[in-house]
C-alpha positions as CSV (number, residue, x, y, z in Angstrom):
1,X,20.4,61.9,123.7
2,X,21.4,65.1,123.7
3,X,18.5,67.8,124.1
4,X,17.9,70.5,122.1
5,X,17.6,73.0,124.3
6,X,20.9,71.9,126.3
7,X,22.8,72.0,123.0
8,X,21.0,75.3,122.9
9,X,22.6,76.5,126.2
10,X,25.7,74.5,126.2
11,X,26.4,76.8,122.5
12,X,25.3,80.4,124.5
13,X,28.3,79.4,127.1
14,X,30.6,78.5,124.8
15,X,30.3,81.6,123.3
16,X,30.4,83.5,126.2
17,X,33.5,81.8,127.1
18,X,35.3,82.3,124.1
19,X,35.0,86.4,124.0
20,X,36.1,86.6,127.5
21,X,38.8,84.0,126.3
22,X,39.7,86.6,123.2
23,X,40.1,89.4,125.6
24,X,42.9,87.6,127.5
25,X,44.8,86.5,124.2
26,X,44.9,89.6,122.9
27,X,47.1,90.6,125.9
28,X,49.2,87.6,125.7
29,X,49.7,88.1,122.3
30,X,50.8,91.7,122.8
31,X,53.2,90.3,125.6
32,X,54.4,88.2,123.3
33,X,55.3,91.1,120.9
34,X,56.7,93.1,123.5
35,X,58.7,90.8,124.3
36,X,60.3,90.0,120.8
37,X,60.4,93.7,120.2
38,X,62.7,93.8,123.3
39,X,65.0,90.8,122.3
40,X,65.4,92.3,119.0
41,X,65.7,95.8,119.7
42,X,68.4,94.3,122.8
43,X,70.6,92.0,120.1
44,X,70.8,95.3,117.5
45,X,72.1,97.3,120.3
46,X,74.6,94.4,121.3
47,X,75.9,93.8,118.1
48,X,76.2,96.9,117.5
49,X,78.4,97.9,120.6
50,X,80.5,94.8,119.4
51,X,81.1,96.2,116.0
52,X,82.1,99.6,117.5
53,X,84.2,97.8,120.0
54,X,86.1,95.7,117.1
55,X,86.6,98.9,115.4
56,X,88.8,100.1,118.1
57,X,91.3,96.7,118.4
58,X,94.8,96.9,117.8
59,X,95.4,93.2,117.4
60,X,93.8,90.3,115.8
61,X,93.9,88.4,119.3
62,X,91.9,91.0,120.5
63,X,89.4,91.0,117.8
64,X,88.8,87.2,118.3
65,X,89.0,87.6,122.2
66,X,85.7,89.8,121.5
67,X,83.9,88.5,118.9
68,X,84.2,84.9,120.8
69,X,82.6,86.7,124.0
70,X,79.8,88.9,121.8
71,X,79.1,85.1,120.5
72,X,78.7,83.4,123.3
73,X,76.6,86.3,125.2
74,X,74.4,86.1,122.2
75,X,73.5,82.6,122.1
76,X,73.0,82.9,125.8
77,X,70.8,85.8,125.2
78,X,69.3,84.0,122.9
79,X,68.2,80.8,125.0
80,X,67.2,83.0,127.6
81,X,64.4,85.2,125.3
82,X,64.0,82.2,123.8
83,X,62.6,80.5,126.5
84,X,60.5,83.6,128.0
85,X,59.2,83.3,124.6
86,X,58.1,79.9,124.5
87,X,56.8,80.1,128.0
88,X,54.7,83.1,126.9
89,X,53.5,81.1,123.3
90,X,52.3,77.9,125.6
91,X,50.5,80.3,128.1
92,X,48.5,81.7,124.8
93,X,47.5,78.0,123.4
94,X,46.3,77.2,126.6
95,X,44.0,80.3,126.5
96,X,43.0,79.3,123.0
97,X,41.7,76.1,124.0
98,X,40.6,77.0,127.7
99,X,36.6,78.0,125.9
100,X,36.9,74.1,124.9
101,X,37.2,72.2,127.7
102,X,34.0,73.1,129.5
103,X,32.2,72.2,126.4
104,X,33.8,68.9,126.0
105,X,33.4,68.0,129.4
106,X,29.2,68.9,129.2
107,X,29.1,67.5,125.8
108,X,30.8,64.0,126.9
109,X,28.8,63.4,130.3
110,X,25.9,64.8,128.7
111,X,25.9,61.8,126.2
């Protein structure tokens, strides 16, 4: 059985934890804007320079010739944030539940 007083203490850590915790995922959730502020701002700038490039094309060939290569740079851009992304979204859960698993480890040996 589970004393009071440990409950007690085991509650004081937690929350001690947790706002050192929220300090961290703050900054990974502002790398995480960054970042899709980057990839965004990136793909506007890209598709933009592709629709000046078009503009400039003499000959259907060479109008599919570049939007087939703005297309495939794209998608590979997009993979690639995409990715980085994800990478940086897993990084925060883990600091989400990081507070958690000393608490569950106490709480389960303690009982």
């Amino acid at each position: 059985m589970i004393k009071f007083e440990d409950f007690q203490q085991y509650g004081q850590e937690q929350f001690a934890s947790a706002v050192a915790s929220a300090a961290e995922m703050g900054s990974n959730a502002q790398a995480i804007a960054t970042a899709v502020g980057d990839y965004a701002k990136k793909s506007v700038e890209d598709g933009s320079a592709m629709v000046t490039e078009l503009a400039t094309v003499r000959s259907v060939e060479k109008a599919f010739e570049i939007q087939g290569d703005y297309a495939r740079m794209a998608y590979e851009n997009f993979v690639t944030e995409g990715q980085k992304i994800g990478g940086l979204y897993a990084d925060l859960a883990k600091q989400a539940c990081k507070p958690f698993e000393g608490f569950m480890a106490k709480m389960t040996s303690a009982a």
